[in-house]
Backbone as numpy.savetxt, mean C-alpha at the origin, in Angstrom:
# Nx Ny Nz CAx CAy CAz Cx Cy Cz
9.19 -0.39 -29.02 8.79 -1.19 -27.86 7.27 -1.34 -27.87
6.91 -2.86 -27.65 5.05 -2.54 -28.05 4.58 -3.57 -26.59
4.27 -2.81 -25.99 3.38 -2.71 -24.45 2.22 -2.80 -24.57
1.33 -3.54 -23.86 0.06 -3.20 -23.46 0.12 -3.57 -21.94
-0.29 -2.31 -20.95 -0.17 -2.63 -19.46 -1.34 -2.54 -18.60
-1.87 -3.34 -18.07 -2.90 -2.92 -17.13 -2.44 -2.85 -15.83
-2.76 -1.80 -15.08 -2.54 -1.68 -13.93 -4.05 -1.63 -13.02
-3.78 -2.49 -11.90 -5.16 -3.12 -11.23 -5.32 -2.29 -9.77
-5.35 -0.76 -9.73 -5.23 -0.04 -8.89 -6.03 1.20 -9.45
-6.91 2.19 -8.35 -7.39 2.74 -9.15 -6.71 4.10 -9.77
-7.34 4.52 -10.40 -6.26 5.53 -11.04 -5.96 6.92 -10.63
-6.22 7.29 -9.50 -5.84 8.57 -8.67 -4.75 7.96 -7.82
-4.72 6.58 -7.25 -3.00 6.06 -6.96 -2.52 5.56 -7.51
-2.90 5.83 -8.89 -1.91 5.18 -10.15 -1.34 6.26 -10.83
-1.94 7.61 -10.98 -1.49 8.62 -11.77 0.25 9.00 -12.03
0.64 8.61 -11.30 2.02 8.81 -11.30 3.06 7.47 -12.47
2.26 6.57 -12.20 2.74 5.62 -12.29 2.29 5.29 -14.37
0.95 5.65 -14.27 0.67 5.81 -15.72 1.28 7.01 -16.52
1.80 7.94 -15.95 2.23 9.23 -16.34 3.60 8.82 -16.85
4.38 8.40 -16.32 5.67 7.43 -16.12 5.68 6.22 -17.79
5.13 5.82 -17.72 4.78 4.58 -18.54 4.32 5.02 -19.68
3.57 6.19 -20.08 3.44 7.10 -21.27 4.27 7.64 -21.67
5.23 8.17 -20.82 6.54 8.57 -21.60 7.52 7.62 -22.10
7.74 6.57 -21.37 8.39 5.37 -22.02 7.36 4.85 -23.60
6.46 5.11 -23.83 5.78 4.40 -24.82 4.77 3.77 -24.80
4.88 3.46 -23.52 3.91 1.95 -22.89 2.34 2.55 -23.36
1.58 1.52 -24.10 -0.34 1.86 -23.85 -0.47 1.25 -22.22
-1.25 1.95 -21.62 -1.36 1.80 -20.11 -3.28 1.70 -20.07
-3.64 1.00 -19.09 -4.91 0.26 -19.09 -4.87 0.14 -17.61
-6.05 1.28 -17.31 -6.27 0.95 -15.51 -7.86 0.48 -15.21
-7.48 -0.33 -14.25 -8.73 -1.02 -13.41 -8.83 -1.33 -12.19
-9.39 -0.82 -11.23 -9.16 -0.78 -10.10 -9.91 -2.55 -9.93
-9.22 -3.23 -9.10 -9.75 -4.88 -9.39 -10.53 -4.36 -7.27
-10.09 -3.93 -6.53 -10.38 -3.53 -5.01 -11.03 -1.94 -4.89
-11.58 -2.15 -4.20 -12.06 -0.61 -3.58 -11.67 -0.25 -1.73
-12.00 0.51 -1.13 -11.30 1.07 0.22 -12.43 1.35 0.79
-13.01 0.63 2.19 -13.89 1.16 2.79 -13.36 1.95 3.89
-13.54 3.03 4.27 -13.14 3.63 5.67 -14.19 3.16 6.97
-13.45 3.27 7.86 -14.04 2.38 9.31 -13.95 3.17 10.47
-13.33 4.72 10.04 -13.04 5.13 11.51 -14.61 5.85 11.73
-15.61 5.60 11.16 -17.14 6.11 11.98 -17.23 5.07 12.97
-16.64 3.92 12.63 -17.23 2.55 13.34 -16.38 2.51 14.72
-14.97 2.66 14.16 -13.85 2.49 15.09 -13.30 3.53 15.14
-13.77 3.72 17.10 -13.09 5.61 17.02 -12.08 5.47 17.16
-11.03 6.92 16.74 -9.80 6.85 17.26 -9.84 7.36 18.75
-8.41 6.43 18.85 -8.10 6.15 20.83 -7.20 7.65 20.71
-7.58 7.86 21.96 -7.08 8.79 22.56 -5.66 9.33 22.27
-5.42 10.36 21.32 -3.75 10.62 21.17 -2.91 10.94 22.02
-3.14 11.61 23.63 -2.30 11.62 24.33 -1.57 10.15 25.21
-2.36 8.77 24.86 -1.63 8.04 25.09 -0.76 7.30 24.44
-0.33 7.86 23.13 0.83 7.45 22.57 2.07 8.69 22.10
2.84 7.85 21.56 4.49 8.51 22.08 4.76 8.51 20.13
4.27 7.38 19.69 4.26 7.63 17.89 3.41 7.18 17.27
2.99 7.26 15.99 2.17 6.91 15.27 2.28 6.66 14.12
2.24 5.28 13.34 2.97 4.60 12.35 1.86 4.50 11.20
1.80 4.66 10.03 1.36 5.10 8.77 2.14 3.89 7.87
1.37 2.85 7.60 2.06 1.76 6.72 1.31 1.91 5.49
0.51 3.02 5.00 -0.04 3.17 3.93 -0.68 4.68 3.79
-1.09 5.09 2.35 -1.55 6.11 1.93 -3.27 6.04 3.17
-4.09 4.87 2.65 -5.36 5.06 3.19 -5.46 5.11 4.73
-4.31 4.63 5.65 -4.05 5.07 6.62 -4.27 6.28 6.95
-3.60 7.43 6.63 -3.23 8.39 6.61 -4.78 9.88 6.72
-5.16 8.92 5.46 -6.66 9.36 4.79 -7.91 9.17 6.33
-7.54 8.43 6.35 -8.95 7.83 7.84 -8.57 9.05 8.72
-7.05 8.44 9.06 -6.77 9.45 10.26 -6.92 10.98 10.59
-6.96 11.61 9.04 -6.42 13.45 9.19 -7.85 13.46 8.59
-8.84 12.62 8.46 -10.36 12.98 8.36 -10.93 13.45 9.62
-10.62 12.29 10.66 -10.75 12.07 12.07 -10.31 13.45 12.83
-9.20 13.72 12.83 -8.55 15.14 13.29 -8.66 16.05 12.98
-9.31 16.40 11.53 -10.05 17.72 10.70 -11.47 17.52 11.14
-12.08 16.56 11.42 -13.86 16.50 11.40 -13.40 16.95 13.21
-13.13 16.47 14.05 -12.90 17.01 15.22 -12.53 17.82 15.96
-11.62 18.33 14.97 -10.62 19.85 15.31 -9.98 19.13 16.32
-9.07 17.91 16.46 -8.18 17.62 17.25 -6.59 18.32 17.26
-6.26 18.84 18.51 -5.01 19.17 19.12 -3.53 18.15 18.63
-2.82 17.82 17.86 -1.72 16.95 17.88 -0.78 17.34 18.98
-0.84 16.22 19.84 0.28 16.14 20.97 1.62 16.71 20.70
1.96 17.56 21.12 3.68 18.14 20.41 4.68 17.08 20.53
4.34 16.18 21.66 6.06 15.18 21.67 5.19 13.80 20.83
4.29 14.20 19.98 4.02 12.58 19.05 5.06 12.63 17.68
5.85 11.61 17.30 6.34 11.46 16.61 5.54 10.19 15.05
6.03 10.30 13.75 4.83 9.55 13.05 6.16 8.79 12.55
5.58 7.91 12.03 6.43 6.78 11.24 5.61 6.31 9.99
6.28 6.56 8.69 5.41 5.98 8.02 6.84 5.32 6.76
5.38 4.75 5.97 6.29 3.65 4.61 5.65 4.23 3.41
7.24 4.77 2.44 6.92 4.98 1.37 6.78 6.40 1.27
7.10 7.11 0.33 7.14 8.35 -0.08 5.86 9.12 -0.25
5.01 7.96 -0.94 3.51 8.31 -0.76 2.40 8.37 0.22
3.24 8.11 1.17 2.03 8.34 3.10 2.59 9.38 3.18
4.08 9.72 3.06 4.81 10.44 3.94 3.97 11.93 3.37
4.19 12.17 1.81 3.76 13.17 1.04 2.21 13.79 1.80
1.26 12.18 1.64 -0.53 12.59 2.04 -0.62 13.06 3.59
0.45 12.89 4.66 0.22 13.32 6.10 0.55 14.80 5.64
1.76 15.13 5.21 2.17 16.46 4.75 1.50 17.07 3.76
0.52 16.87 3.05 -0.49 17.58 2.51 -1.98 17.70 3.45
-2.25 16.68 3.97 -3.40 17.20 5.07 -3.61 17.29 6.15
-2.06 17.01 6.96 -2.14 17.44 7.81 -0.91 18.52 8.53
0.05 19.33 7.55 0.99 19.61 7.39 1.74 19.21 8.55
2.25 18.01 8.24 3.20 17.70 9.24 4.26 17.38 8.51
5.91 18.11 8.78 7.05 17.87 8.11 8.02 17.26 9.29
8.59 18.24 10.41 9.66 17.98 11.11 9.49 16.49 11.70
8.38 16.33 11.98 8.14 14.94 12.90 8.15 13.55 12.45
8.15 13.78 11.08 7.63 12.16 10.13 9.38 11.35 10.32
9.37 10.32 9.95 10.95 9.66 10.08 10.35 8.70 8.96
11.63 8.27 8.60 11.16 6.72 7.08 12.13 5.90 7.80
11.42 4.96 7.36 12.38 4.06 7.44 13.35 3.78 5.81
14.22 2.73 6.30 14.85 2.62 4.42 14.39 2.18 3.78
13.01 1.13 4.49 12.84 -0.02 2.97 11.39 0.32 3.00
10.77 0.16 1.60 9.52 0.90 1.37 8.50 -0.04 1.79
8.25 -0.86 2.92 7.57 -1.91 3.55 7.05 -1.61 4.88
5.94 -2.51 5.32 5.95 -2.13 6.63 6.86 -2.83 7.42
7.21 -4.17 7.41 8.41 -4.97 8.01 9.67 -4.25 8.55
10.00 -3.47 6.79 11.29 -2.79 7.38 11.41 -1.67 7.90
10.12 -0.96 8.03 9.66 0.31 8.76 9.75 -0.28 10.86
8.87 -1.42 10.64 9.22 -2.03 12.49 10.43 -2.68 12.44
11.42 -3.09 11.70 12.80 -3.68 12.02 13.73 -1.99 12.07
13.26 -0.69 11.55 14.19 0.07 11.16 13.91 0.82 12.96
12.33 0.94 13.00 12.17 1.59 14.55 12.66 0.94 15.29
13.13 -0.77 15.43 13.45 -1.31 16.90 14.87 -1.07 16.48
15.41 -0.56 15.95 17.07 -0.74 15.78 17.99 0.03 15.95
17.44 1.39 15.00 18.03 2.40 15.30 16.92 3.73 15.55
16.25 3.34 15.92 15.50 4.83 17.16 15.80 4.79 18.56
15.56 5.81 19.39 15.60 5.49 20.17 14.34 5.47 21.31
14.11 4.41 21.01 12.72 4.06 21.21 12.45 3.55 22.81
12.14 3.84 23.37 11.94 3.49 25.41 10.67 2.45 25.43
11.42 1.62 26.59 9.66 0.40 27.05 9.17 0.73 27.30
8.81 1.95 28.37 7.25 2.84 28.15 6.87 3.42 26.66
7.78 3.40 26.01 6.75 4.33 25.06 5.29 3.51 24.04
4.41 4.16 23.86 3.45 3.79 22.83 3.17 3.80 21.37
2.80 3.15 20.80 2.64 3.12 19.42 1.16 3.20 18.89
0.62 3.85 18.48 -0.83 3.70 17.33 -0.55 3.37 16.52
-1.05 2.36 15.40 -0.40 1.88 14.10 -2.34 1.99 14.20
-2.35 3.05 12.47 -3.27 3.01 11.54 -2.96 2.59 10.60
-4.18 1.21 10.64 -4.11 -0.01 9.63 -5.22 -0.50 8.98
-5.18 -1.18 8.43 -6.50 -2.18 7.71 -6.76 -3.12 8.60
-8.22 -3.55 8.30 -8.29 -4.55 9.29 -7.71 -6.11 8.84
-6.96 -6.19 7.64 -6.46 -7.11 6.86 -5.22 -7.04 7.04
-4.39 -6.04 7.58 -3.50 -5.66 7.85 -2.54 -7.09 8.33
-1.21 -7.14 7.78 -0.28 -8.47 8.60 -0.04 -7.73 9.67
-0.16 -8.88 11.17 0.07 -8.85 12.34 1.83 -8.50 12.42
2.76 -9.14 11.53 3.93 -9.25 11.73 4.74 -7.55 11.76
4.25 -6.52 11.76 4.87 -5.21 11.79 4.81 -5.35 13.53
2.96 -5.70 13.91 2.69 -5.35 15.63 3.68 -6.22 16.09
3.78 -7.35 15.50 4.61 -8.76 16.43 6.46 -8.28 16.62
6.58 -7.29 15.31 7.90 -6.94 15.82 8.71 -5.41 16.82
7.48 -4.85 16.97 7.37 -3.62 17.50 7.37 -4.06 18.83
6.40 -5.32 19.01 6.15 -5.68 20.65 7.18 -6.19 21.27
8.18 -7.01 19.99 8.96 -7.64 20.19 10.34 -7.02 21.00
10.45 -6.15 20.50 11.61 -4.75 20.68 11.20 -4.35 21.68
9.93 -4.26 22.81 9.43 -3.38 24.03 8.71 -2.26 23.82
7.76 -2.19 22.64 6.97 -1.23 22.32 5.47 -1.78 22.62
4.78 -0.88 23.00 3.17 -0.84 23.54 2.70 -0.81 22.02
1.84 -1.18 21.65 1.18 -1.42 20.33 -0.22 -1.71 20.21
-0.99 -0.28 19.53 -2.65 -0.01 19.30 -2.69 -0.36 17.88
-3.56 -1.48 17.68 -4.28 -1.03 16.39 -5.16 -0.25 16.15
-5.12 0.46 14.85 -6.12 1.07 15.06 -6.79 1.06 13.49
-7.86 -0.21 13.58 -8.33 -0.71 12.41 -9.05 0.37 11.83
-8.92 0.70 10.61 -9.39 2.60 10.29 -10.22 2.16 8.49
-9.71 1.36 7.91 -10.32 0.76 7.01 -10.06 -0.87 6.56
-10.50 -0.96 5.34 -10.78 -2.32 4.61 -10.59 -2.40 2.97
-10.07 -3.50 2.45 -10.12 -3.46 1.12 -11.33 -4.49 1.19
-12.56 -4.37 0.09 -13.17 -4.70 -0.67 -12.97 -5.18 -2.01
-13.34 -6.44 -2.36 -13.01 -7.08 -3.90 -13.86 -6.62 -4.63
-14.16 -6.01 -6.44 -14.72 -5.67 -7.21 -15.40 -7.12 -7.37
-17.11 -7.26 -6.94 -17.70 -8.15 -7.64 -16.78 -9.27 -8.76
-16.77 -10.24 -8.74 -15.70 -11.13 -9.72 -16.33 -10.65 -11.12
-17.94 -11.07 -11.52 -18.73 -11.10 -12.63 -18.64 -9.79 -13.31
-18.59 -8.33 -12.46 -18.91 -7.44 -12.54 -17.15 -6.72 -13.44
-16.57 -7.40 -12.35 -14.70 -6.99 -13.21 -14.28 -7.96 -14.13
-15.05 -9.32 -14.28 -14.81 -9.92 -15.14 -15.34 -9.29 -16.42
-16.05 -8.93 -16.91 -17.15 -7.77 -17.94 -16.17 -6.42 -18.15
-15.57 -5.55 -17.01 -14.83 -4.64 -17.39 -13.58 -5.27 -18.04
-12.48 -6.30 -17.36 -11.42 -6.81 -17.82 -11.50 -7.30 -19.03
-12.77 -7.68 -19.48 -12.81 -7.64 -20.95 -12.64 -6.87 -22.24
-13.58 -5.41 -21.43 -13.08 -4.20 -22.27 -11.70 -3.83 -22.65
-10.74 -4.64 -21.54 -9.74 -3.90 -21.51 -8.87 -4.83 -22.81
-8.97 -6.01 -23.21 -8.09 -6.78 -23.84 -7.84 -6.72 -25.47
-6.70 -6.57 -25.34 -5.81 -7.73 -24.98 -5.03 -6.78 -24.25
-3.92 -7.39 -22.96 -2.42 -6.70 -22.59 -1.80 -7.78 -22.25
-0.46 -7.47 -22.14 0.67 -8.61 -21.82 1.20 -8.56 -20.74
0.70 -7.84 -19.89 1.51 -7.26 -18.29 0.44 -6.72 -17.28
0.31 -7.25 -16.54 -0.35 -6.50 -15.46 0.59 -6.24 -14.33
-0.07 -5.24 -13.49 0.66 -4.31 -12.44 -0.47 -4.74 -11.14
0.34 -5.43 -9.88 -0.31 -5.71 -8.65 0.22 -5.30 -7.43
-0.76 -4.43 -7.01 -0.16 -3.20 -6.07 -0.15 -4.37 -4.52
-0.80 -5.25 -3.94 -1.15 -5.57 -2.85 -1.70 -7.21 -3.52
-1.63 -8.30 -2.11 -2.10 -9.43 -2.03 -3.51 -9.81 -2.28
-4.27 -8.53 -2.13 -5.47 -8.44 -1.62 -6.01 -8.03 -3.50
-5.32 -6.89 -4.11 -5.37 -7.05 -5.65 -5.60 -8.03 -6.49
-4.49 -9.11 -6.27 -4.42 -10.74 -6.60 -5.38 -11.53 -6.90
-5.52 -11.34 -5.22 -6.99 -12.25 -4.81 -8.59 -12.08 -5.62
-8.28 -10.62 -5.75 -9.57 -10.22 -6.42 -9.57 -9.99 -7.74
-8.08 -10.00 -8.61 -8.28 -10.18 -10.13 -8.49 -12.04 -10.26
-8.22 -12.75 -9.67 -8.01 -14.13 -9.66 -9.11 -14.57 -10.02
-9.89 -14.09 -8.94 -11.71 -14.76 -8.59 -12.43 -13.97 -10.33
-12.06 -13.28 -10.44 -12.52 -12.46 -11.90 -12.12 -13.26 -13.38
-10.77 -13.86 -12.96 -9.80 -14.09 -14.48 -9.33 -15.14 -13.94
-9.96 -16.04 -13.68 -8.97 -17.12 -12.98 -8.04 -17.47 -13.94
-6.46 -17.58 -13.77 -5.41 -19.01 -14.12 -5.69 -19.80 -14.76
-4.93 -20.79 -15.55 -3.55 -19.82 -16.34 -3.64 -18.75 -16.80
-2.59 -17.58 -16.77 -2.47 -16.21 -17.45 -1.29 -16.46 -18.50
-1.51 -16.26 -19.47 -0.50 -16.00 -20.34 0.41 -14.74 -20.31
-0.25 -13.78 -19.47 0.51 -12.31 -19.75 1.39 -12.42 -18.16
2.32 -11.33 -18.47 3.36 -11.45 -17.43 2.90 -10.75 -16.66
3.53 -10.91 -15.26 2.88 -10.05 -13.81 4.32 -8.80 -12.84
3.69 -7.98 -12.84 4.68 -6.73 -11.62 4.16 -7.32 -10.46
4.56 -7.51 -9.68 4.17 -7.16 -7.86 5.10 -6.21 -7.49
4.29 -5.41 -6.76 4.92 -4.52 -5.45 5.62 -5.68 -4.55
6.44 -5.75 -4.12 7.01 -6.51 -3.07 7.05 -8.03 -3.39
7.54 -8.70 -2.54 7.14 -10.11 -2.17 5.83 -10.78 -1.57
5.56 -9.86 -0.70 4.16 -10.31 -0.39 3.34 -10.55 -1.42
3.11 -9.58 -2.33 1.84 -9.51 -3.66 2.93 -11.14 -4.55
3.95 -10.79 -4.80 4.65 -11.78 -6.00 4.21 -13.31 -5.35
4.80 -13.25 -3.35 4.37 -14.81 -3.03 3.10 -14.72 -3.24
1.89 -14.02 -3.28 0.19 -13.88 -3.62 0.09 -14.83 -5.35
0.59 -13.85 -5.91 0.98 -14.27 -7.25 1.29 -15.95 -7.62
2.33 -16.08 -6.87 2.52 -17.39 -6.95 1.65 -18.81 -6.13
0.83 -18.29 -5.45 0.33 -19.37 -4.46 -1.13 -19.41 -5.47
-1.37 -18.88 -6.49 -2.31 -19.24 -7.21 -1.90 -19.46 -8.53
-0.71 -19.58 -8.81 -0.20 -20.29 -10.13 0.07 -19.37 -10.64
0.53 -18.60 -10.79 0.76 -17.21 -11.95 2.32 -17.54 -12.70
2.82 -17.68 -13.45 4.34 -17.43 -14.24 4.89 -16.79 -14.24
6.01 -16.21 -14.83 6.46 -15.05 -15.01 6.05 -13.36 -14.52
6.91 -13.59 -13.17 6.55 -12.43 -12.05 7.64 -11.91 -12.02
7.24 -10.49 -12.10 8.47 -9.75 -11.80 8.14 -8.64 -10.68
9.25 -8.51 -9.00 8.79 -7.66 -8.68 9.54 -6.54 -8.58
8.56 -5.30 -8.18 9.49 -4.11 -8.30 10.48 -4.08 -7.40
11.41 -3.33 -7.24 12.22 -2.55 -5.92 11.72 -1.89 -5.06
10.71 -1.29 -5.20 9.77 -0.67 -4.48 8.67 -0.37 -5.07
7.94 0.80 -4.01 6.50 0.95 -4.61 6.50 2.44 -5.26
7.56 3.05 -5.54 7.39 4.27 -6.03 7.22 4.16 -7.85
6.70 4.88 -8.63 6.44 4.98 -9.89 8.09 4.26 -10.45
9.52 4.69 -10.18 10.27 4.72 -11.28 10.72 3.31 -11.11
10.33 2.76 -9.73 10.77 1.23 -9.56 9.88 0.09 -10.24
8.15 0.74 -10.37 7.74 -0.34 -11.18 7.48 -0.26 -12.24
7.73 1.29 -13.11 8.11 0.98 -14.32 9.55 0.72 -15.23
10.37 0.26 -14.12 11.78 -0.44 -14.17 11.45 -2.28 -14.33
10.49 -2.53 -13.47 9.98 -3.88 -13.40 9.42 -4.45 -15.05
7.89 -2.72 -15.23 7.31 -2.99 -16.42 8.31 -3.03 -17.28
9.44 -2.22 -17.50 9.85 -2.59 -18.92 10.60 -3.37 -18.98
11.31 -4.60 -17.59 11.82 -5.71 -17.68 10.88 -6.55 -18.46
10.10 -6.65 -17.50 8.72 -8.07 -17.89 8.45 -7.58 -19.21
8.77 -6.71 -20.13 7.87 -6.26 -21.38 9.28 -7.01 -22.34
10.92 -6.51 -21.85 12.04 -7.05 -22.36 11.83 -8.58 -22.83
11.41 -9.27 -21.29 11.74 -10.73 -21.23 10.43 -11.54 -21.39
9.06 -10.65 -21.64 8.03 -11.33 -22.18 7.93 -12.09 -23.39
C-alpha cells in the first residue's frame, strides 16, 4: 500500500491519529494549517451557579475552561451536569478536571447531535440553564436548537481559530511534497490550507464531518471522503478508502 498523508492539524491532536496510520503503513506528514487563541483573559467566565449544565463541543473548550477554574480555585456546583462531543473533550475534562460521574455523550460525535440528543432524551426543565464553551466562530445552530427545546443558553466565547499566514504555510507545504491525501479536521482548516494552496488539488481529501467536506466542496475540491467520526479509527478508515479509490 503506498500512502503519502498530510494531516493539517497540529500534532499533539493528531498523535493518535498518526500513531494509527503508521501501523497501517501509511508515511504520515503533519502541518498544523490553524493555530488556537484562548480568550477567557478577555471574556470572563459567568458565574457557575447560574447554570444547571455545561456543554463542551470541543477539546479547546474544555482547555479555556479548567484553566479558568484551576487559576481561580473555583468551587464546581454539585447539581452542574456537563455535556460534551466526542471522546476527546470527554477524556481532557476528566484529565483536568477529574470529572467522571457527571459528563453524558451524546451518540453522534457532533455538536448538532449533542443539542438534538439533550432536547430529546434528557430530562431537561424550562428553567434550566446552559453555558456552552465555544469559539467565537462557533455555528449558532447547536444555541438555536437548545433554545428551541426551552433551554436558557450562555455563550461563552473562550477562544478562536487563527489561519497560518497563507505565504508563510505556503513555504512549509512545500517541504512537505509530494502526498496524495490530506486530512481536514474543521471548516476553518479548509479555509486556511486554501488561501495557502489554492485549487485545483489533485490529491484526495478526509473531512471530519460534513461541515469540513461541504467547506471542501464550496471551494472546488474533488474527491472527498468523509470520516464517520472524529475519533482516530474512523479517519483512518476514510484514509485508507481515499488511498483504495485514489
Amino acid at each position: 500500500m503506498s500512502a503519502r498523508v498530510l494531516i493539517t492539524r497540529d500534532a499533539e491532536r493528531a498523535r493518535g491519529l498518526v500513531d494509527l496510520l503508521v501501523e497501517k503503513g501509511i508515511d504520515v506528514l503533519v502541518e498544523p494549517v490553524t493555530k488556537t487563541v484562548y480568550l477567557h483573559q478577555k471574556n470572563p467566565l459567568p458565574d457557575l451557579r447560574e447554570f444547571s449544565w455545561i456543554a463542551f463541543t470541543s477539546v479547546h473548550g474544555v482547555v479555556a475552561f479548567a484553566s479558568v477554574v484551576q487559576a481561580k480555585r473555583l468551587e464546581l456546583p454539585t447539581n452542574i451536569l456537563f455535556a460534551v462531543v466526542g471522546i476527546a473533550t470527554a477524556a481532557e475534562l476528566e484529565k483536568r478536571l477529574h470529572i467522571f460521574d457527571s459528563v453524558v455523550h451524546g451518540p453522534e460525535s457532533n455538536a448538532i447531535g449533542l443539542a438534538r440528543w439533550l432536547t430529546e432524551k434528557t430530562n431537561l426543565r424550562t428553567d434550566d440553564s446552559l453555558l456552552w464553551a465555544c469559539s467565537s466562530l462557533a455555528d449558532e445552530k447547536f444555541k438555536e436548537i437548545l433554545i428551541a427545546g426551552g433551554l436558557k443558553v450562555t455563550s461563552w466565547k473562550c477562544y478562536t481559530t487563527v489561519a497560518i499566514p497563507p505565504e508563510d504555510l505556503s513555504l512549509r507545504l512545500k517541504r512537505h511534497l509530494p502526498w496524495n491525501i490530506a486530512v481536514f479536521a474543521a471548516p476553518s482548516a479548509v479555509s486556511a490550507f486554501a488561501a495557502a494552496w489554492p485549487p485545483p488539488w489533485s490529491f484526495a481529501c478526509v473531512a471530519f464531518g460534513e461541515s469540513t467536506a461541504k467547506a471542501l466542496r464550496q471551494i472546488g475540491a474533488g474527491n472527498i471522503f468523509i470520516s464517520a467520526g472524529p475519533d482516530s479509527a474512523a479517519v483512518t478508515a476514510a484514509v485508507l478508502k481515499a488511498n483504495i479509490t485514489e
